[in-house]
C-alpha atoms as one frame of an Amber mdcrd trajectory, in Angstrom:
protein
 -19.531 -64.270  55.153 -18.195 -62.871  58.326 -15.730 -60.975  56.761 -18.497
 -59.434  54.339 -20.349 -58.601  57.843 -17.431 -57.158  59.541 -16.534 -54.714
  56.298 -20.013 -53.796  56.479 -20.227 -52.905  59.848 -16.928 -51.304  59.338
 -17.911 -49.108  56.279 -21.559 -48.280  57.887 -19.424 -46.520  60.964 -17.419
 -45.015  58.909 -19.996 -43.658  57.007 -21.760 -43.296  60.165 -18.720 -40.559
  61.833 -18.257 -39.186  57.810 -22.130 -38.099  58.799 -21.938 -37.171  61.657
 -18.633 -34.973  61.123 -20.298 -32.751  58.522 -23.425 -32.799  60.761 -20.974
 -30.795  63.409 -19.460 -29.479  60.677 -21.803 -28.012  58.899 -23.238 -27.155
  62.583 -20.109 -25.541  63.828 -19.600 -23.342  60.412 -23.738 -22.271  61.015
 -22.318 -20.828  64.949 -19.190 -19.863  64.047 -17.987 -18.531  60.674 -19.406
 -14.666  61.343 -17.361 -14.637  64.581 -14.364 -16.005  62.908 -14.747 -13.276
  59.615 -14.836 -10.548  62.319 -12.084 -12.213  64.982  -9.414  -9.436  63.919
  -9.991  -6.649  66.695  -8.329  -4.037  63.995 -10.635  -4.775  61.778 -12.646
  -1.500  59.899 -15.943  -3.005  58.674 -18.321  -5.891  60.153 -19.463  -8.846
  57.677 -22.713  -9.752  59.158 -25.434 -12.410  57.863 -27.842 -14.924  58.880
 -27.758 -17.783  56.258 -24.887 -20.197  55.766 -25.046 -23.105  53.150 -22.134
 -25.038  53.886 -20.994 -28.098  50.909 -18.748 -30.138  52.921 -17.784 -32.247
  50.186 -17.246 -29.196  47.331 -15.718 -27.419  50.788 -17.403 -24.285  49.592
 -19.669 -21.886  51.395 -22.371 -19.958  50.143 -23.751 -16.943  52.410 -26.446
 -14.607  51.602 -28.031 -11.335  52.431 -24.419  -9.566  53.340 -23.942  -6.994
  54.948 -21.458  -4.623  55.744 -20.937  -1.211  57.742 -17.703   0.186  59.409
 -16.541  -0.393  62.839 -17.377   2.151  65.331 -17.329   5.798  64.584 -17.852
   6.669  60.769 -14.776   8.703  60.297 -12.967   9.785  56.817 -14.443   8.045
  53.605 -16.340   4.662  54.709 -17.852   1.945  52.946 -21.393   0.384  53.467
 -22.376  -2.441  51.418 -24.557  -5.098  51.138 -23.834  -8.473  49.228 -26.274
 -10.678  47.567 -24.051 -13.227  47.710 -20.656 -14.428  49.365 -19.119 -17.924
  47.931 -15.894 -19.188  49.687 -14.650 -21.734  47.060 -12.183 -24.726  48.110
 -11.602 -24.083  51.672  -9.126 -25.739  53.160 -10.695 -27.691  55.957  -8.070
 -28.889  58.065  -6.827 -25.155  58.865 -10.291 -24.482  59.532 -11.819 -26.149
  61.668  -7.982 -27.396  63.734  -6.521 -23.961  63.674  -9.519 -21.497  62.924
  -7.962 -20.348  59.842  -9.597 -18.874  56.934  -7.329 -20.329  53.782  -9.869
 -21.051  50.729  -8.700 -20.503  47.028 -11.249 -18.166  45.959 -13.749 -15.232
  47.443 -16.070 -14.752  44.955 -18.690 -11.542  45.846 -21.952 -11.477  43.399
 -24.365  -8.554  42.864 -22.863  -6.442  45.757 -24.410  -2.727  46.434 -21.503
  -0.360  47.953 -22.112   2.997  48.889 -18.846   5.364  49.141 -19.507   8.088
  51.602 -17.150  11.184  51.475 -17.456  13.368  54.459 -18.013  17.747  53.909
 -14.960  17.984  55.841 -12.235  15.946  54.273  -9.036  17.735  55.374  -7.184
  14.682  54.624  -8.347  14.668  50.882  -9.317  11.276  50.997 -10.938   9.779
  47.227 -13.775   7.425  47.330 -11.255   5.061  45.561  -9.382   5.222  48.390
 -12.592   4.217  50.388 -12.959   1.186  48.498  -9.522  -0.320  48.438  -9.594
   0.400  52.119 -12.656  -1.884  51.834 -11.112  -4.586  49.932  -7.817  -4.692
  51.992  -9.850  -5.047  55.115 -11.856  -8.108  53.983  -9.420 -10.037  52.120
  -6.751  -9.726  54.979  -8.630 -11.456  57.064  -7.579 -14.630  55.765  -5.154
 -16.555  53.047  -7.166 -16.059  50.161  -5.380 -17.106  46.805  -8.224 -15.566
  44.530 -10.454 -12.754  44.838 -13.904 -12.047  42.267 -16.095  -9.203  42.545
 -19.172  -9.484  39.959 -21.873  -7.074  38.266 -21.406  -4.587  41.851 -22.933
  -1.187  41.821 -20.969   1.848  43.659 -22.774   4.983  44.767 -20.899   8.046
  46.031 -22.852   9.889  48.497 -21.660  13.481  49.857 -23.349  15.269  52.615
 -26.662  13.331  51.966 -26.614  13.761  47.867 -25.356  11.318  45.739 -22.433
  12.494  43.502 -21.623   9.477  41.364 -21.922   6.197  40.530 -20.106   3.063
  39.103 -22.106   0.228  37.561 -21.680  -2.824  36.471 -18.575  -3.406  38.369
 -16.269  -6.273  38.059 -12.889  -7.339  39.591 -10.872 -10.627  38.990  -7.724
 -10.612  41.254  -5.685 -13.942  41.254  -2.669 -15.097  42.984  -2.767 -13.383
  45.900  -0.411 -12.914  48.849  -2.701 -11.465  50.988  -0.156 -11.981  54.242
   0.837  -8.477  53.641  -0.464  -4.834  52.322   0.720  -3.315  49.771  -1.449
   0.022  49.514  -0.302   2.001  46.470  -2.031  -1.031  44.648  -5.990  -1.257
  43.220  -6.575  -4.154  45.355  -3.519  -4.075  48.010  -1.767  -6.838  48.340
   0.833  -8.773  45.869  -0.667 -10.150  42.914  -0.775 -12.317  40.148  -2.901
 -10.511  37.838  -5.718  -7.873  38.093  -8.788  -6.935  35.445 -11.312  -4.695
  36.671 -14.309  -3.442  33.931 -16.926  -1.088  34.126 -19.787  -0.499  32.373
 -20.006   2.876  33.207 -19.506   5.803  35.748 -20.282   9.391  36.526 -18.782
  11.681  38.844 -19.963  15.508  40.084 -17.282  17.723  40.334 -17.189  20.770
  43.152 -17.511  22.624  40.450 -20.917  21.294  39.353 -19.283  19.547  36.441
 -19.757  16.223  35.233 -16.990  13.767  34.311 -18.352  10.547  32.910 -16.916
   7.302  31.180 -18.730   4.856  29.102 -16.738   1.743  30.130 -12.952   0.932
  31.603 -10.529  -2.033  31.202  -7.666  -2.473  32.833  -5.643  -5.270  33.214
  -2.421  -5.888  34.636  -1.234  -8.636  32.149  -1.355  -6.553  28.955   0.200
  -3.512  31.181  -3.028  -2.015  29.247  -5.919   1.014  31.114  -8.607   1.738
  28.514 -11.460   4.208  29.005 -13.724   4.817  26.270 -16.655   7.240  25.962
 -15.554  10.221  28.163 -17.045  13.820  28.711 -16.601  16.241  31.344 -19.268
  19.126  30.891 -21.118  21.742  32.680 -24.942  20.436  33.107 -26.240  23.694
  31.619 -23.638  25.079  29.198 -20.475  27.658  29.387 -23.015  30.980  29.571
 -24.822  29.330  32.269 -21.580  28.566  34.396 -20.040  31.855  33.428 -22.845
  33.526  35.189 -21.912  32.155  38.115 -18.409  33.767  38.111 -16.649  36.823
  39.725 -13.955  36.885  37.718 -13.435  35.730  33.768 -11.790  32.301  33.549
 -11.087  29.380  31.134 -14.033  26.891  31.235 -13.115  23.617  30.027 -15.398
  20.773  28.915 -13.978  17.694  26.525 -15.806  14.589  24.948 -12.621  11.879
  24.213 -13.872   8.754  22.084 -11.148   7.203  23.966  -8.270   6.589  26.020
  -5.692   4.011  26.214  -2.526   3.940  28.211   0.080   0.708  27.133   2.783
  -0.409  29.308   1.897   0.644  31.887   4.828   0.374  34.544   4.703  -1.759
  37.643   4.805   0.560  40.172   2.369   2.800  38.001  -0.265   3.343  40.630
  -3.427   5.065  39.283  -5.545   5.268  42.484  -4.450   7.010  45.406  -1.407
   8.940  45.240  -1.415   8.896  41.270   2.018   7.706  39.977   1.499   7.152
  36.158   4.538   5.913  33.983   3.720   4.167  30.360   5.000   3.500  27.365
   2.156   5.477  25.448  -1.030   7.057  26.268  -3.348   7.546  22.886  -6.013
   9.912  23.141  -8.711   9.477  19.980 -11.686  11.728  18.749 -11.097  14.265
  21.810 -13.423  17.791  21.195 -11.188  19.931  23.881 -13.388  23.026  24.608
 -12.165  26.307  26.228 -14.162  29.308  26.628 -13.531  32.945  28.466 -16.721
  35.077  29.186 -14.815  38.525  28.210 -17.672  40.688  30.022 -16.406  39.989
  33.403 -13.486  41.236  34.962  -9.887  39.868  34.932  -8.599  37.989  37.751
  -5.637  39.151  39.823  -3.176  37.768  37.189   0.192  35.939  38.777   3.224
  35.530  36.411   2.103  32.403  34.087   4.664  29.376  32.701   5.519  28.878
  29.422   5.444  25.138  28.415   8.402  24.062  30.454   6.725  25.511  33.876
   3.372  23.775  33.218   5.000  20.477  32.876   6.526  20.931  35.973   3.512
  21.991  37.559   1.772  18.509  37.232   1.582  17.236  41.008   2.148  13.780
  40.685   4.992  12.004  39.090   4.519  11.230  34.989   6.201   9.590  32.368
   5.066   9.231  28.754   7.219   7.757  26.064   4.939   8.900  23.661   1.377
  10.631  24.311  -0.767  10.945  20.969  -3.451  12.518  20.202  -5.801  11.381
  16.841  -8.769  12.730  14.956  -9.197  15.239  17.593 -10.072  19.139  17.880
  -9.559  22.367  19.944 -11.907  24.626  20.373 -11.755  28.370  21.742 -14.216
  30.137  21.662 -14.916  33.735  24.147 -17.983  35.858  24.445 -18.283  39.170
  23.008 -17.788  42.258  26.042 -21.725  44.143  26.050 -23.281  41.652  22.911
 -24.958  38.013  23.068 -22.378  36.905  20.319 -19.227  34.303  20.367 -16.422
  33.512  18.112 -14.605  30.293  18.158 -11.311  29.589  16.813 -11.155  25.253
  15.612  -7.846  23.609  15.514  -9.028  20.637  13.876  -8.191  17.549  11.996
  -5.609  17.181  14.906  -3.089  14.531  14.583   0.229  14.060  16.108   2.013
  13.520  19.424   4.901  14.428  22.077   7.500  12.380  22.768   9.567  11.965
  26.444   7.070  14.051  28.692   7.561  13.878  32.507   7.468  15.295  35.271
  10.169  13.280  37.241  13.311  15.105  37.774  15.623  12.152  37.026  14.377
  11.791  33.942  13.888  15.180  33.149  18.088  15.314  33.181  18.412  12.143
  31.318  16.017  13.103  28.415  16.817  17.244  28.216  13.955  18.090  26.561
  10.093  17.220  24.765   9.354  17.642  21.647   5.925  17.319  19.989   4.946
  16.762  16.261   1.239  17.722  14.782  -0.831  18.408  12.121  -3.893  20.209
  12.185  -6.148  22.240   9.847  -8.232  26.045  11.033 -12.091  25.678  11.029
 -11.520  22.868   8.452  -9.350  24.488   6.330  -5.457  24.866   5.374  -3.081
  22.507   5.910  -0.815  23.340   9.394   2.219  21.493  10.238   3.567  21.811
  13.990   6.586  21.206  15.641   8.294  22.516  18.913  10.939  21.280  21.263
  10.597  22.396  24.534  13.841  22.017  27.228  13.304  20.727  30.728  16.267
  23.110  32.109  14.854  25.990  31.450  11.175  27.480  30.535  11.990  28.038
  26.815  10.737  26.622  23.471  11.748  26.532  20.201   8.691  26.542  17.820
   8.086  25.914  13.889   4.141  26.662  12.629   3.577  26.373   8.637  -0.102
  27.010   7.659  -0.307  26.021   3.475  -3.251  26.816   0.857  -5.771  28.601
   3.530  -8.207  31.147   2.494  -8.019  34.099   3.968 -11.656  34.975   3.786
 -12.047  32.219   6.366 -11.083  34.379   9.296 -14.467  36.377   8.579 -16.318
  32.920   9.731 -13.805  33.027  13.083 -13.753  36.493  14.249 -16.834  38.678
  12.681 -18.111  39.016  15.676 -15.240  40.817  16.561 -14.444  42.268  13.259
 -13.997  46.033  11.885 -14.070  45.032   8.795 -14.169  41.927   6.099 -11.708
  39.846   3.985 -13.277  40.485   0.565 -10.510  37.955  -0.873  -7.184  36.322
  -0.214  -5.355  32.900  -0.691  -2.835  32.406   1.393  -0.508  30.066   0.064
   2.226  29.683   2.763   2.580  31.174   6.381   5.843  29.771   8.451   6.938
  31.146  11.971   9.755  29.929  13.481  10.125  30.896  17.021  12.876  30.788
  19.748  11.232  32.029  22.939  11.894  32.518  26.690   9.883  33.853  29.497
  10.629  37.478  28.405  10.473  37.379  24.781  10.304  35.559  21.434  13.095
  36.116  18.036  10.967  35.203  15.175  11.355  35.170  11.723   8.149  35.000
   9.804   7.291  34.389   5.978   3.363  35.357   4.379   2.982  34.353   1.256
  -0.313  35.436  -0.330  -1.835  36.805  -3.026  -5.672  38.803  -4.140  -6.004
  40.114  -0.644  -8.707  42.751  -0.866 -10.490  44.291   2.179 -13.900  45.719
   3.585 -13.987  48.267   6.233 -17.042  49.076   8.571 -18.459  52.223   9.307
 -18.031  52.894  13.117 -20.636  50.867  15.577 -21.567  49.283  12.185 -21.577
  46.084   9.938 -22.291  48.602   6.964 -19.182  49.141   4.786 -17.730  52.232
   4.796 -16.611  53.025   0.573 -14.335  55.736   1.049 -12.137  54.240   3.447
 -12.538  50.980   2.051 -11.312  52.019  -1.510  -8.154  53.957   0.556  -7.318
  50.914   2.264  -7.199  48.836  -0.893  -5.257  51.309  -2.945  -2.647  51.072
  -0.070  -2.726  47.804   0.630  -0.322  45.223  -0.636  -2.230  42.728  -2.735
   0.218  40.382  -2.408   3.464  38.914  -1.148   5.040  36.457  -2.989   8.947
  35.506  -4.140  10.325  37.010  -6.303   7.984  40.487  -6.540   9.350  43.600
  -5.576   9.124  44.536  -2.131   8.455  40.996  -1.278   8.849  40.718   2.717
  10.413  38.031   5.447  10.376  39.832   8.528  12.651  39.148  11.471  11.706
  41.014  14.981  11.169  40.079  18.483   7.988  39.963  20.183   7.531  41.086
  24.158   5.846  38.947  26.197   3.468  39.724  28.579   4.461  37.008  31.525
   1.071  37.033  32.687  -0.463  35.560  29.542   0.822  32.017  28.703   2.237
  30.521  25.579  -0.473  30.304  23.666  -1.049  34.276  23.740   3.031  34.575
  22.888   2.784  32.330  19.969  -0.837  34.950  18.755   1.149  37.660  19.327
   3.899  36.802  17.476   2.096  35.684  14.223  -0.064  38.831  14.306   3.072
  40.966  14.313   4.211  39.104  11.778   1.420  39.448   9.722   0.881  43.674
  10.497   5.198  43.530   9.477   4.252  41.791   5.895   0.941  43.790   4.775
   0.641  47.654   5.257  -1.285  49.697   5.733  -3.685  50.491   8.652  -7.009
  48.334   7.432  -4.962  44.962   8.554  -4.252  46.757  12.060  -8.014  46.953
  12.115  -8.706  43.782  11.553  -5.916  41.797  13.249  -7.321  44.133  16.268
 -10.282  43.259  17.106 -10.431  44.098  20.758 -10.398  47.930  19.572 -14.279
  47.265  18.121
C-alpha cells in the first residue's frame, strides 16, 4: 500500500507540472508568438492578431482574425491581407519555447483576402505576381516550415484607387520545403518538393482597357504540367468602339482559347517574374484569334517590319517549344471599309497543325537551324488548304508551300463584297499551290491555278448594279479555265517585291494575287483581286 501511495503522489505531480507547463505554455505562446512572427527586423509585412488557441498536446496553433500590412513606407507593389484563419500544425516544441524557433511541419492559411496594390508610377515594372511571392517569401522565411497550404483565398488588384483584377478561389499546396534559403525565380521561393496552385478564376484590365480573363488554372510541378482553360482577352465594347479611340490605324487583337496546356515543363521554367518558359509542348485548343484594322484612319509612321525569323527573335524572354500545336481553332481578319459602315473578314478555319523547335534562345537556335510548322486549314469553311513552311534561325528567310483543293470561287464574293468591283458569277477551283522561297527583299515563286467555269460580273462605277457591256467583254476575254493538258494552260514562275514595311503575311497575299492576275487575263480579275481601287 505505500508503494501504491507513493506512485500516486508521484503521478499526481507529475501530472500536476504536465499542467502547469501547458498552463505557461499555453500562457507564454498567448504573450509571445506575434513578437516572435515579427522578430526579423528585415522583415516587409507585419502578422498581427489578437486570438491564439494553442493545443499543446496536437502542438498546433490556431490564430484568427489575421492581419497583414507592409512595414513602413508603402513603396513598389505591396500586399495587404487579412486571414480568417492561421493553423501552425506539429510544431516542434522544444525549438520553441528553448531556442525561440519557429520549426512546425505545416502553415496552413484558410479563407485569406489579399489585396495587390500596383503603384501609377512603377518605373521598376514590378507585376502583382511579383507582389505576392514577395508576400509569401517574407512569411514563410521566418521560420523552418516543411509545408506550406493556402486555401479558397481571394486576390484583388487595385491601381491608383480602382480595382483592375481579381483571382478567386485561390489555392496553393507547397510541400517539402527548404525555406533556409530564397530562391526567387520560383512561384513560391524557396526549394521545393512539389507545388499545385488552382484557380477558379481571374480577370485582369489591361492599359489598354482590355480584358484578359481565365476560367480556371492548374499547375503542378509533379506532372511538369500548366493548364489554363476558358481564356478571352477582349475590348469591353467591341473593335469600332476601340478604334475610335485611335490616332493612327492599328491591328486590334482579341482571342477566346478553350484551352491551354503546356507539358514538361522544364525546371528552371519560371513563369512569374522574369518569364523563362521551356516545355516539351504547349497545345492551344478551340482558339478564335481576331485581328482587325480600322482602314479610315491614317497609317502609322511605318518602321521596316520582320519576316518570321525577326519576330521570333523579337520575343523578350527566353522560349523553347518542342512542339506548339494549335487544334480546332480559327483566324479571323477582318478591316473596316475607308468612308462606309461595312467590314469584310477573311476566316482561316478548321485550323489544325503545329511548329516544331521554336525558340528564342540563341544556343539552341544554332543547334536546331531552323522551325518548321505543319497545318491544315479550310477559307470561310470551305476548300481544303494544306500548309507547310520552314523558316531558318540564321537568317530572316522562309521557304513556304500553300495548296488550297476543291474551293469555290464564288466564295470570295461572301469575303470581300464589301470591297468588290465586281462578282464571281461561277468558278471551281480545283487546285491552287504556291511554293515560295522568300527573303526580306523579295519572294521566287512558282504558282499553279487550276480551275475551271470561271465567269464574272462587273459593277457599274460607285455601284452594286452590273454593268452588261463590260461584263459580256470581260467574259469573252477571260479564260474560263486552266487546267492540264488545255492549250495555253499556265504555271507561272516570277518574283514578287516586297514592301519591308508590311510583314509576311502581306508578302505571302501579294504573291498569290500575282499569281493569280499571271494565270487568268484579262483586266476584270485586276478588278477584282484589287479591291482597294473601289
Amino acid at each position: 500500500m505505500k508503494i501504491l501511495k507513493i506512485a500516486a503522489i508521484v503521478f499526481g505531480s507529475l501530472l500536476a507540472l504536465a499542467g502547469m507547463a501547458v498552463y505557461v505554455g499555453v500562457n507564454w505562446v498567448n504573450e509571445n508568438l506575434e513578437s516572435l512572427i515579427n522578430a526579423n527586423p528585415d522583415r516587409t509585412y507585419d502578422i498581427n492578431f489578437e486570438e491564439v488557441d494553442f493545443n499543446y498536446i496536437r502542438r498546433v496553433i490556431f490564430i484568427e482574425e489575421v492581419k497583414i500590412s507592409p512595414v513602413g513606407g508603402k513603396k513598389g507593389v505591396f500586399v495587404d491581407g487579412r486571414v480568417e484563419q492561421v493553423a501552425l500544425n506539429k510544431l516542434n516544441l522544444w525549438r520553441l519555447f528553448l531556442h525561440q524557433e519557429l520549426v512546425l511541419e505545416e502553415l496552413v492559411f484558410v479563407e485569406p483576402l489579399l489585396v495587390v496594390y500596383v503603384p501609377e508610377e512603377n518605373p521598376d515594372k514590378e507585376r502583382a505576381g511579383e507582389g505576392l511571392k514577395n508576400l509569401f517569401g517574407d512569411i514563410l522565411s521566418r521560420g523552418k516550415i516543411e509545408n506550406f497550404e493556402l486555401g479558397q483565398a481571394s486576390v484583388q488588384l487595385m491601381k491608383n484607387g480602382d480595382q483592375i483584377g481579381t483571382l478567386n478561389n485561390l489555392n496553393i499546396l507547397a510541400s517539402e520545403l527548404e525555406t533556409d534559403s530564397l530562391k526567387w525565380e520560383k512561384p513560391i521561393p524557396f526549394d521545393y518538393g512539389r507545388i499545385f496552385i488552382s484557380i477558379d478564376g481571374m480577370d485582369h484590365e489591361l492599359p489598354n482597357s482590355q480584358r484578359f480573363s481565365v476560367g480556371k488554372v492548374e499547375f503542378d510541378t509533379r506532372t511538369q504540367e500548366l493548364t489554363l482553360v476558358g481564356l478571352s482577352l477582349k475590348f469591353p465594347d467591341g473593335f469600332k468602339a476601340a478604334s475610335s479611340q485611335m490616332e493612327y490605324q492599328i491591328d486590334l487583337i482579341e482571342f477566346e482559347l478553350d484551352s491551354m496546356r503546356f507539358s514538361g515543363l522544364e525546371a528552371n521554367s519560371n513563369l512569374y517574374s522574369d518569364p523563362d518558359v521551356r516545355a516539351g509542348k504547349l497545345e492551344l485548343s478551340g482558339l478564335v484569334l481576331k485581328d482587325f484594322r480600322d482602314k479610315n484612319l491614317p497609317r502609322p509612321h511605318d518602321d521596316i517590319k520582320p519576316l518570321f525569323q525577326g519576330m521570333v527573335m523579337k520575343i523578350p524572354f527566353p522560349l523553347k517549344l518542342d512542339t506548339l500545336s494549335v487544334l480546332h481553332s480559327s483566324v479571323i481578319y477582318s478591316e473596316a471599309v475607308p468612308d462606309s459602315d461595312e467590314i469584310w473578314e477573311f476566316h482561316l478555319d478548321h485550323l489544325n497543325g503545329q511548329f516544331v523547335n521554336i525558340t528564342s534562345i540563341p544556343e539552341y537556335q544554332s543547334r536546331l537551324n531552323l522551325f518548321e510548322g505543319d497545318f491544315t486549314a479550310k477559307i470561310n469553311g470551305a476548300g481544303s488548304m494544306v500548309i507547310d513552311f520552314d523558316i531558318p534561325y540564321s537568317r530572316d528567310e522562309f521557304d513556304l508551300n500553300v495548296e488550297l483543293t476543291d474551293f469555290p470561287l464564288s466564295k470570295i464574293n461572301e469575303i470581300l463584297n464589301p470591297i468588290m468591283n465586281g462578282e464571281i458569277i461561277s468558278g471551281d477551283l480545283h487546285r491552287l499551290s504556291l511554293h515560295m522561297q522568300a527573303d526580306s527583299m523579295k519572294a521566287t515563286n512558282k504558282f499553279v491555278f487550276d480551275y475551271t467555269d470561271l465567269k464574272f460580273n462587273l459593277f457599274k462605277k460607285e455601284s452594286q448594279e452590273k454593268n452588261k457591256v463590260m461584263s459580256t467583254v470581260a467574259n469573252i476575254l477571260l479564260k474560263e479555265s486552266n487546267m492540264p493538258g488545255e492549250n495555253n494552260y499556265t504555271l507561272p514562275e516570277y518574283s514578287t517585291e516586297r514592301n519591308r514595311l508590311r510583314g509576311p503575311f502581306h508578302l505571302i497575299w501579294n504573291g498569290t494575287k500575282e499569281g493569280m492576275l499571271l494565270t487568268i487575263p484579262g483586266g476584270a480579275a485586276q478588278t477584282i483581286l484589287n479591291p482597294a481601287k473601289k
